[in-house]
N, C-alpha and C positions, 0 to 999 in steps of 0.2 A: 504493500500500500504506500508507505515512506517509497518508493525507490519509483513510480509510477509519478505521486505525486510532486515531487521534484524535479521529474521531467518533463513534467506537465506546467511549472510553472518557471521554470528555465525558459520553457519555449514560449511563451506567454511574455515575459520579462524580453527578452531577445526581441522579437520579434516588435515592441512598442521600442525597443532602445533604437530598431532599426530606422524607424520612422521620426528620430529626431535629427539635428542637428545636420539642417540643410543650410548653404552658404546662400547668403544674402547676396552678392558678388560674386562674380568673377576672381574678381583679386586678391579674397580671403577662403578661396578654393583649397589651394592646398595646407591652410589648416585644420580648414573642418575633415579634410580627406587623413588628415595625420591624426585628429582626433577619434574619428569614428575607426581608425585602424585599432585602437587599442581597446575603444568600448563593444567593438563587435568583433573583439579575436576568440570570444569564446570563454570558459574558465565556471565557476561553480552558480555562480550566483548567489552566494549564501544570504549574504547582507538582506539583500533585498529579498530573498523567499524568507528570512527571518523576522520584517516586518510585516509580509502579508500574511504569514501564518497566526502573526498575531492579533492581527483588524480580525482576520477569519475566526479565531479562536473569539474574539468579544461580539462578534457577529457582523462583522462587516465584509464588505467582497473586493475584490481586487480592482475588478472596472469603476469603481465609484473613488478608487485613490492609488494609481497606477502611478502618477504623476508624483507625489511624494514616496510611493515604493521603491521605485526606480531613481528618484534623486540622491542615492548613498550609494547605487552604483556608478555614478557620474565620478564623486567624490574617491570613491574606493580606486576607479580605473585611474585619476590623475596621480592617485599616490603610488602608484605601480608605475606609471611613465617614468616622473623622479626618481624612484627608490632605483629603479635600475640605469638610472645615469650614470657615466665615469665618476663622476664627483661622489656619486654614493657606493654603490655593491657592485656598479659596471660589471652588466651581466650581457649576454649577446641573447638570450634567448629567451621569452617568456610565452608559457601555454605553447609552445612546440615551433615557435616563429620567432622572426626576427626582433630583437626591441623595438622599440619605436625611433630611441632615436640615430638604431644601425638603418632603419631605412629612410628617414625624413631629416636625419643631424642633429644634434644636442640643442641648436638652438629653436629648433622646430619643437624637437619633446618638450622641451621647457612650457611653450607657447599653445604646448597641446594642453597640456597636463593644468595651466592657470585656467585656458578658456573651461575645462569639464567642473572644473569645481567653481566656478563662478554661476556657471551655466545653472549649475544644479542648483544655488537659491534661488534666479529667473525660473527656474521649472515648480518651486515651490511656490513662490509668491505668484504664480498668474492661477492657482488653482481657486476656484472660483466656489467652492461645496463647503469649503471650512469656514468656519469664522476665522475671522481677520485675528484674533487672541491665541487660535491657534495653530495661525498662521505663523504668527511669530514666537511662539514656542517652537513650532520643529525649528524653524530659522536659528535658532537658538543652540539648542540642541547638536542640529547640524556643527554648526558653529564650535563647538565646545568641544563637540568630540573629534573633528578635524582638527581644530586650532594646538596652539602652545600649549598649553593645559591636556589635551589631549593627545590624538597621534601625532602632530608635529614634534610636541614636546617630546614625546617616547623616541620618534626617531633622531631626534638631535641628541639623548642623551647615549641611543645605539652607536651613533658616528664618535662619541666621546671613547664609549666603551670600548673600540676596536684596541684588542693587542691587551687588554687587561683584565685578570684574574676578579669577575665582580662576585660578591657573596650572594646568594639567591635571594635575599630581599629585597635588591638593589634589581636583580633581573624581573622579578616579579614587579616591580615600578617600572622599569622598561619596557615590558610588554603590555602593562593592564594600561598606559600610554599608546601603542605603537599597533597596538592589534586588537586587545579589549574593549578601545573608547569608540571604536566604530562598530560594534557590537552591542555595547549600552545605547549608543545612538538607537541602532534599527530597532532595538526592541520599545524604545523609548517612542519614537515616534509611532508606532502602535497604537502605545495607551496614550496619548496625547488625542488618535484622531479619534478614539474610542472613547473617551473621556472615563480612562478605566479608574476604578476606587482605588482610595491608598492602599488599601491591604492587597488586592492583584500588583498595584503597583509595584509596590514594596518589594513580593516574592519574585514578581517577574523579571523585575530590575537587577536582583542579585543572582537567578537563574541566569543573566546575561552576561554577568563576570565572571560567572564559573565556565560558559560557553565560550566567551572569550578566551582564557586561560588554556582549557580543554583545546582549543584551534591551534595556540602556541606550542603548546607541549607537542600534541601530535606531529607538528608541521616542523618542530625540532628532531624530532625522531624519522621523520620521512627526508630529512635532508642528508640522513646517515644513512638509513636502507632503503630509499629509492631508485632509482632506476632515471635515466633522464628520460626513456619512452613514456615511464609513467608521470613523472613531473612538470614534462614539458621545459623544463628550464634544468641549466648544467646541476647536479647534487654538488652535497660538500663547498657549497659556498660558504657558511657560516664558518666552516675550522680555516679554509685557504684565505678567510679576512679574520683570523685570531678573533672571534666572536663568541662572546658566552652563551651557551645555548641551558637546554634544563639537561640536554644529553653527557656536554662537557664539564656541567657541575657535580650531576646524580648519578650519572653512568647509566648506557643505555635500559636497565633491567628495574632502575630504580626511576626512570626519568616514565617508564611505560604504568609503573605502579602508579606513581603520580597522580596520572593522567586518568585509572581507573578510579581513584581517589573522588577527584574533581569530578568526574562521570555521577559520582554515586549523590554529591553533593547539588548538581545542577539539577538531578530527577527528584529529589527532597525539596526543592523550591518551586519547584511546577505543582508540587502536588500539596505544601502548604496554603498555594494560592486558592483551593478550591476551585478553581479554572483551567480543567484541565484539557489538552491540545495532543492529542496522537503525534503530533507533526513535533512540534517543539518537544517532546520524548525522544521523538525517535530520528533526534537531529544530534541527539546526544550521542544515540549507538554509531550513527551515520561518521561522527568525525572520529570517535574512535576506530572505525573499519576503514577507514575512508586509506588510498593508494597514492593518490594527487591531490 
C-alpha cells in the first residue's frame, strides 16, 4: 500500500512540478532550462509526499494545496544545486546525471539554485484558498527552516566541520540544521493548512525530528554500503571530504542501531497524537529499507 502510494504521489508531485516554471523571455531561457534541469531530474520526493500525507491524514486533498506541497520541493532542489558546487562537496553526479553546474557552469547553478527558492515563496503567496494568516505562517516556516537558523545554518557549520573529529552532539546540531529543518518544515506546513490542534501538533512536530534524524543516519550509512547505481551520485563522499558522519562516530553496526532507535521513537509520536496516518508509519519502515 506504502510502496503504491508513493508512486502514486511522486507522479502527481512530478508531473504539477513539470508545469511550472516557464520563461517569461527569451533571454532568461537558459535559466529557467538550468532550473527545471534539477527540479525534474527525478529523486524521492519525500519533502513534499511528507506534507501531503499530512493535509491527507487531517482530511485535506492534494489538488486543493498542491501549490504549497510542492513549494519545499523548489527549496529542497536549490539546496542540492549549491551543496554540490566546487565551493561545497563538488560532486559531478546527482540522481544518476550530471550536476547542474557540470552542465550549465557554476555561475548558472548559483543563479538556478537563488531563482527555485525564491520562486517557491511567489508559488506560496499567489495561493489564493488560505487565508492571508496563513499565508504567512508557511512563508515563515518556509523561511526558518531554509534560513541560518535552519538548513543554511547546519550546512555552514558542515563546511566548518570538514577534516575534524566532532563529538555526536555537535553532529546531531548539524544535521537537525542541515537535513531535519526541512522536515519540520513539511510537516509543519500540514498542520498550519489544516489548522491542526496543539496536541497533533505537538506529537506530529516531534515525529518530524525523529524522521529527520532517521533520513540522516540512514543516508550516512548508505554512503558507506551503497553502490553509485543505487545512489545515483559517487559513494564515500562524506570520508574523501574528512566529514563526521553517525557511521565514522558509532561504527557502522552501532550507527544502524541508532537508527532502529529513532524508528521506534518517531512511530511512538504518531501514535501519541491520536491521528493516526498508515503513510506517515510507514514512511518510517520506508527510510529504514530505503537503497537510494
Amino acid at each position: 500500500m506504502l510502496k503504491e502510494y508513493l508512486q502514486a504521489s511522486k507522479a502527481e508531485i512530478e508531473a504539477y512540478l513539470s508545469t511550472l516554471l516557464e520563461s517569461p523571455n527569451r533571454e532568461y531561457a537558459r535559466l529557467y532550462e538550468s532550473m527545471k534541469y534539477s527540479l525534474l531530474m527525478g529523486g524521492k520526493r519525500i519533502r513534499p509526499i511528507i506534507t501531503k500525507a499530512v493535509i491527507e491524514a487531517l482530511g485535506g486533498t492534494w489538488e486543493s494545496y498542491k501549490d504549497v506541497i510542492c513549494a519545499i520541493e523548489l527549496i529542497h532542489t536549490y539546496s542540492l544545486i549549491h551543496d554540490d558546487l566546487p565551493a561545497m562537496d563538488n560532486d559531478d553526479f546527482r540522481r544518476g546525471k550530471p550536476t547542474n553546474h557540470r552542465v550549465y557552469g557554476d555561475g548558472m547553478a548559483v543563479l538556478a539554485g537563488d531563482g527555485l527558492l525564491t520562486y517557491a515563496f511567489e508559488l506560496v503567496s499567489n495561493h489564493s484558498s488560505l487565508r492571508p494568516d496563513q499565508v504567512v505562517s508557511i512563508i515563515r516556516s518556509l523561511a526558518k527552516g531554509a534560513g541560518p537558523s535552519g538548513m543554511v545554518g547546519g550546512q555552514s557549520f558542515d563546511l566548518e566541520s570538514e577534516g575534524k573529529c566532532l563529538p555526536l552532539e555537535e553532529l546531531v546540531v548539524l544535521h537537525k540544521g542541515k537535513t531535519g529543518a526541512l522536515f519540520s518544515t513539511a510537516v509543519e506546513i500540514g498542520l498550519i493548512v489544516m489548522d491542526a490542534n496543539s496536541h497533533i501538533a505537538t506529537s506530529y512536530l516531534q515525529y518530524a525530528d525523529y524522521l529527520g534524524l532517521l533520513f540522516q543516519i540512514t543516508d550516512d550509512i548508505l554512503d558507506v554500503v551503497g553502490t553509485q547505481e543505487e545512489l545515483g551520485k559517487t559513494p564515500g563522499s562524506d570520508e574523501r571530504q574528512h566529514k563526521a558522519t553517525y557511521v565514522s562516530i558509532l561504527g557502522l553496526e552501532e550507527a544502524r542501531a541508532r537508527a532502529s532507535e529513532v524508528a521506534s521513537k518517531a512511530k511512538a509520536e504518531l501514535e501519541a497524537s491520536n491521528q493516526y496516518s498508515p503513510v506517515l508509519e510507514g514512511l518510517i519502515q520506508y527510510l529504514m529499507d530505503r537503497t537510494q
